[in-house]
N, C-alpha and C positions, 0 to 999 in steps of 0.2 A: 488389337494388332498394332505392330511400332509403325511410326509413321513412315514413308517414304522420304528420302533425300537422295539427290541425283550428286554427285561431286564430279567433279567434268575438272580434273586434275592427271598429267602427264608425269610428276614425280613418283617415283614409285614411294619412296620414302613418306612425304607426305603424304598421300593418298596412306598409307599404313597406318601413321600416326592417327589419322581423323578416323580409321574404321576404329580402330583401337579405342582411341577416346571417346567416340560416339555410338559406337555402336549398338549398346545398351539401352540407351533410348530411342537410335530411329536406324530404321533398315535401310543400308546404305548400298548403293550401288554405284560404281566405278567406271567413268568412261576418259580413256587416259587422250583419247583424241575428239577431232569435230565432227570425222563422219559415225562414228559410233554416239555420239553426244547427240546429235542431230535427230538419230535413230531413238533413242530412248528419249526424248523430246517430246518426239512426234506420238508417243504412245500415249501422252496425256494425264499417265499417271503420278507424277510427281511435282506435287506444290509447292517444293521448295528446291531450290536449286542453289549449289556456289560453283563458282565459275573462275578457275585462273587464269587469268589472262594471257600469260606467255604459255601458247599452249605449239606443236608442233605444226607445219614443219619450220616455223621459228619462234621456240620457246622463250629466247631475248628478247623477242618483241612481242607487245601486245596486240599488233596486228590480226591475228586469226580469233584472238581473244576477244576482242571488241570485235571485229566483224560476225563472231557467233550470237554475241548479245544483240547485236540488231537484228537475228534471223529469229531470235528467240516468242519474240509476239505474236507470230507466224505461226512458230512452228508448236509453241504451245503459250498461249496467251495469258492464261492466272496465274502461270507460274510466278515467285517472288525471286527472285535473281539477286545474290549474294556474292558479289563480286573483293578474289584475295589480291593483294598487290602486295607490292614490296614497300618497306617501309620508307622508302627516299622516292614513291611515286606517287606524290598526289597530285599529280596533274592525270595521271591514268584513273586516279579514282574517279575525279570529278567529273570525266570524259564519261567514264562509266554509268555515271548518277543520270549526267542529262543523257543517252539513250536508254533509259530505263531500269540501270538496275536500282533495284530497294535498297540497297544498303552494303559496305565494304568491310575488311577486315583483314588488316595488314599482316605480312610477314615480319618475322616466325611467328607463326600462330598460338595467341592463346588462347588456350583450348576455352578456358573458362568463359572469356569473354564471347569466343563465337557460341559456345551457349546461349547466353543470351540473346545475342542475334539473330541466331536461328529457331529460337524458341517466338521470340517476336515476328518473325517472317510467319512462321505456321499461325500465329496467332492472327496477323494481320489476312492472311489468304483464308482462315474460317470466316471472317468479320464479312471481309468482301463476297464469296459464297451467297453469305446467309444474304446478304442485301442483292447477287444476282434475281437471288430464289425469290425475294419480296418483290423486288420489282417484275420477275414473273410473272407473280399470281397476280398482281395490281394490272395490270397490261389488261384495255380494255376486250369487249367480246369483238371476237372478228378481227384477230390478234394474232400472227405468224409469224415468227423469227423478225420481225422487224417492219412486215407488212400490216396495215392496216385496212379493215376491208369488210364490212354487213351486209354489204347486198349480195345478191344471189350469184349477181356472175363474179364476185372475187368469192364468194365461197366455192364456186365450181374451180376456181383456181388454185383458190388454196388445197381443194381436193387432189388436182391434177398433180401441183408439185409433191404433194405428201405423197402418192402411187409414187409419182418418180424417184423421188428419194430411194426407193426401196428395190431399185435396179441399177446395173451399171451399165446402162444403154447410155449414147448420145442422146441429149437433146437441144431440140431447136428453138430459139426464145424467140420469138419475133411481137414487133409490137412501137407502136410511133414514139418518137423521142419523149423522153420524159414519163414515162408510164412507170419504170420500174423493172426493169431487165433486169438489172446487175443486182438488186434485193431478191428478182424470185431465183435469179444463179446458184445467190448466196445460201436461202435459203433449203434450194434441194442439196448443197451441198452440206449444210447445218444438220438438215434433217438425216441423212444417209452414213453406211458405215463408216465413210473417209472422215468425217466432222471433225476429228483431231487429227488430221493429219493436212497440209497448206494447203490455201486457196489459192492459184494464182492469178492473174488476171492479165492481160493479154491484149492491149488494144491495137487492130492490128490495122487501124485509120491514122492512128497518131504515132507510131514508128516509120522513120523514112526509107522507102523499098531497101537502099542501100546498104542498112543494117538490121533488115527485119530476120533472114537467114538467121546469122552471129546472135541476134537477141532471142531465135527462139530455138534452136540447136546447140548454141554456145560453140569455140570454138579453139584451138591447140594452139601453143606460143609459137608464133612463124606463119601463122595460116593466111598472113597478109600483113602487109605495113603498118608498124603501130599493133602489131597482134605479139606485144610486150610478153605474154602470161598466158596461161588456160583463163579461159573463162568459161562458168558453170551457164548453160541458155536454161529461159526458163520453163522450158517443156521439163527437163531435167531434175529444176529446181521442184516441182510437182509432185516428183515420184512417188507412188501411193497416196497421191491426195487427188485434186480437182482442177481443170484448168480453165475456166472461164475464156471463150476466144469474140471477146467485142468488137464489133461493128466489122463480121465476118465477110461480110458482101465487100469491104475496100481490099480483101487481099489479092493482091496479082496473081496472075492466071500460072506464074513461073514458083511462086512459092505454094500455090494451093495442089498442086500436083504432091510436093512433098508433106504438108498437111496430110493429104490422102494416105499416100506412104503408110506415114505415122499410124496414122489410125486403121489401116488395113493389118497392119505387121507389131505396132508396140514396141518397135528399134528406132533408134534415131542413131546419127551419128555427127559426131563435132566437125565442125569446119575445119577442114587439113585434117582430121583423124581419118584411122584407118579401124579403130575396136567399135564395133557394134555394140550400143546399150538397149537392154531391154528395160521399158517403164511400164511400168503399172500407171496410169494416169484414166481418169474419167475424164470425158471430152464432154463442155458443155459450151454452145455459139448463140450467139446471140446478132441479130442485125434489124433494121428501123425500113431495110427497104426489100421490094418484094422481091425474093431472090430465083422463084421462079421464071419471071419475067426477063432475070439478068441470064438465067438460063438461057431463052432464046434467045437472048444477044446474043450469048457467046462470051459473054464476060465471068460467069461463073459455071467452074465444070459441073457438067449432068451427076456424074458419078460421086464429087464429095456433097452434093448437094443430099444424094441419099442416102450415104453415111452417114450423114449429121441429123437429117431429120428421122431419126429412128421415135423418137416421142417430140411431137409438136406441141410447142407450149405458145398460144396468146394471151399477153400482156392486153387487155381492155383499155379503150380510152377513158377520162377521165369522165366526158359527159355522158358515156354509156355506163355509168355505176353510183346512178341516182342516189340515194341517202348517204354515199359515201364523201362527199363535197364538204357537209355539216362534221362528219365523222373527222376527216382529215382538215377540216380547218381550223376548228379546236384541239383537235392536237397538239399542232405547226403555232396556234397563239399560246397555248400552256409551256411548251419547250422554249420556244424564242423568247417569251418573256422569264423565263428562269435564266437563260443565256444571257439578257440584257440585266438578270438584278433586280428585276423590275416586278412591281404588285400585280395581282392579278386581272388583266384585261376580259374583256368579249364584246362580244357584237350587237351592235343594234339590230334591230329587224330589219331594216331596210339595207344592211350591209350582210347579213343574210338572205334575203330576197338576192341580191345581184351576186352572191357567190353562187346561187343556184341555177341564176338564168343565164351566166358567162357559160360560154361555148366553151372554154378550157384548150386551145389549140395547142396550149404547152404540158399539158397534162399537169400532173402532180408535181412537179418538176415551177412548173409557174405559177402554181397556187401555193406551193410555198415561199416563193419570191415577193408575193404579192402581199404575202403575210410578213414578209420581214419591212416589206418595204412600209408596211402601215404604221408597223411598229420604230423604223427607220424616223418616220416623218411628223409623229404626234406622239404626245406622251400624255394623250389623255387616257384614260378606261376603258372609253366607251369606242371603237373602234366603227369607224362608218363609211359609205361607198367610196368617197371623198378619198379617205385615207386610203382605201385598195388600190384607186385607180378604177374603180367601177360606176363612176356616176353614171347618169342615166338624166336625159332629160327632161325637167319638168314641168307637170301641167297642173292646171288649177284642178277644183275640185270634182268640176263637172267631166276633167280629163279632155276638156276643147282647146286649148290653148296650143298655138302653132306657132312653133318656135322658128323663129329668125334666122333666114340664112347663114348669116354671123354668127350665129351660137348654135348651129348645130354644125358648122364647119371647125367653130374651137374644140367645140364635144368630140368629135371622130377624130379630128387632130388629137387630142390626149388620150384618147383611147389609143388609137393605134401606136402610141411613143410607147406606151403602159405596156402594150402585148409584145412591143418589140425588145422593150428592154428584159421583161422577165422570161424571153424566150433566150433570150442572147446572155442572160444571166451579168447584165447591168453594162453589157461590153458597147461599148461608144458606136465602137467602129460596124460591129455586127450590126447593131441595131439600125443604124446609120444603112445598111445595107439591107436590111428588111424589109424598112419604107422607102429605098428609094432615092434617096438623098444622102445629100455630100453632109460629114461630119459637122464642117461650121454651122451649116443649116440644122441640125438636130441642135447643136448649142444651141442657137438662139429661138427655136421651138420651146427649150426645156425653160429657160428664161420666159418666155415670153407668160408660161402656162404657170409659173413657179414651180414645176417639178424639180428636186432635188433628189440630188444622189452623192451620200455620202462618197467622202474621198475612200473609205474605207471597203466602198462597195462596187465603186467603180472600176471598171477596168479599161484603160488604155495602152495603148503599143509603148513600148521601148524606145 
């Protein structure tokens, strides 16, 4: 069979030319605009794509052009993106190059050469394929779209999302920070018939009420001060895919009414519009607090509470999924040291022993922090409790030795900086607010203790 090429070209002329010239060796299909281009995208089928950039409704500019190349990741990810420009635009190409396309290929086109190009893009997208496909089957036991997981209750999990996948019910993610929500989200949505068609994701703690409406309806040029243009919201942006709605318990009692709406009905409507859209969209929420409870506040409505939890999904803590500690912290050092360049580390026993007997309050989430941080702070092989952040103090052989008010007040001191920072994911100030104390005070703790945190890793305010 000929291969597929998408050509996402507005001239009719050219678009002639390329069926004409190519046609013989790849099956070409024609999308003269973005929202048809966007549509045949999403279907997944075509691994090779060129893209002109002046495309409607301003074909002099590469505006809509380059805004479609950034949606393209999205909307189909292997794709290899073959961006034409004109021959007096290399600053449009290079634009092109760093948001992702493979490769360009100036006006007037020669035929011969895009040959080439395009023959090397289909080549490059089988290369890559076959290495998805390897790193597949390499992917240890206990292995789901990006989950890692042996013990019994993530395989009751990985069960749960595999059923779910295979519905287009709500579901409710709930589960303590850092467990893994937004992977098993991903996940049902990987597994399920939308997979090629967008993820969105939706956090609806970290948009400010003010513009949470306009960001998840989108809304009509005029619909308010500074409402320049349409904007596409991205309940919209979904359509026929997935919407991931994070940290669902912070949404106001005045937008979750229309949440409901939505999911009752499948219409939304733009801010200042008057056209009702119907979306196809799967609804999946996720939240870290118990929202029954916020029920009887009063802070989250009764009724979208059981719309959403049509299939209940928990997320386990990290210390209730015993051999998975060993499982996922050998991972977290084989990744992070391929990231750093770096030879192959592991663990002593005793830096083993205190991954298993740490309570994990940060879940998977701070067991990988803690993993970066060992590798952040030694560049030796042998990686030990010292390096985690997990000493533990110690006694002679008889295990009598009683240690010194002094050094078991240094010991808990460093321990609790260790739990605050990989919780707060290295943040000064967070951390600073975990234990209690003022910023300067954590400085001269970190000093005191020689804990270091790269500039790199650190985060402070503005």
């Amino acid at each position: 069979m000929a291969k597929k090429l998408l050509v996402i070209e507005d001239d009719v002329s050219v678009a002639k030319q390329l069926r004409w010239g190519l046609g013989k060796e790849y099956e070409i299909t024609i999308a003269p605009d973005t929202k048809k281009a966007k549509a045949l995208l999403a279907s997944g089928i075509f691994p090779v794509v060129t893209l002109d950039l002046g495309l409607p409704p301003s074909p002099e500019s590469p505006r809509y052009g380059l805004a479609l190349l950034q949606e393209i990741p999205t909307l189909a990810p292997h794709a290899q993106v073959i961006v034409i420009t004109g021959n007096s635009e290399e600053e449009n190409a290079i634009t092109a190059i760093a948001r992702g396309a493979g490769d360009f290929c100036e006006k007037p086109i020669d035929l011969n050469l895009l040959r080439v190009i395009i023959s090397r893009a289909f080549n490059r997208y089988r290369l890559e394929a076959a290495h998805r496909e390897r790193q597949q089957q390499t992917l240890p036991k206990g292995a789901l779209c990006g989950m890692l997981g042996a013990s019994a209750t993530m395989n009751t999990v990985f069960d749960h999302l595999t059923h779910a996948s295979t519905t287009d019910y709500p579901v409710l993610i709930t589960g303590n920070t850092g467990t893994g929500k937004e992977l098993a989200a991903r996940a049902i949505h990987t597994l399920g018939p939308k997979a090629h068609a967008p993820f969105v994701i939706i956090n609806c703690g970290a948009i400010p009420s003010n513009l949470l409406e306009s960001e998840l309806f989108g809304h009509e040029k005029g619909a308010f001060t500074g409402a320049s243009c349409r904007k596409i919201g991205k309940l919209e942006r979904a359509n026929h895919g997935t919407v991931f709605l994070d940290e669902i318990g912070e949404l106001p009692l005045s937008m979750q009414v229309k949440i409901l709406r939505f999911i009752q009905e499948s219409t939304i409507e733009r801010l200042g519009g008057t056209t009702t859209l119907t979306l196809d969209v799967r609804i999946l929420a996720a939240t870290n607090i118990h929202l029954k409870a916020a029920v009887n506040k009063g802070t989250f409505r009764t009724d979208l509470f059981y719309r959403l939890n049509v299939i209940p999904l928990k997320i386990p803590d990290l210390c209730e999924r015993g051999s998975d500690i060993s499982l996922l912290a050998h991972h977290f050092l084989q990744e992070e040291s391929k990231k750093l360049h770096r030879g192959p580390a592991s663990f002593t026993q005793a830096a083993m022993e205190a991954l298993s007997a740490h309570h994990w309050p940060g879940n998977v989430r701070e067991l990988q922090n803690c993993i970066r941080r060992a590798l952040g702070t030694t560049t030796e092989k042998m990686i030990t409790p010292v390096d985690l952040g997990l000493e533990t103090i110690k006694t002679d052989i008889e295990g009598s030795r009683v240690p010194t008010l002094k050094g078991a007040r240094a010991t808990a001191e460093k321990k609790a900086i260790y739990k605050a920072l990989a919780l707060s994911d290295n943040n000064i100030t967070q951390a600073a607010k975990l234990i209690e104390i003022s910023r300067p005070t954590l400085h001269d703790l970190l000093k005191k203790h020689g804990i270091q945190i790269h500039k790199s890793d650190a985060i402070e305010p503005a």
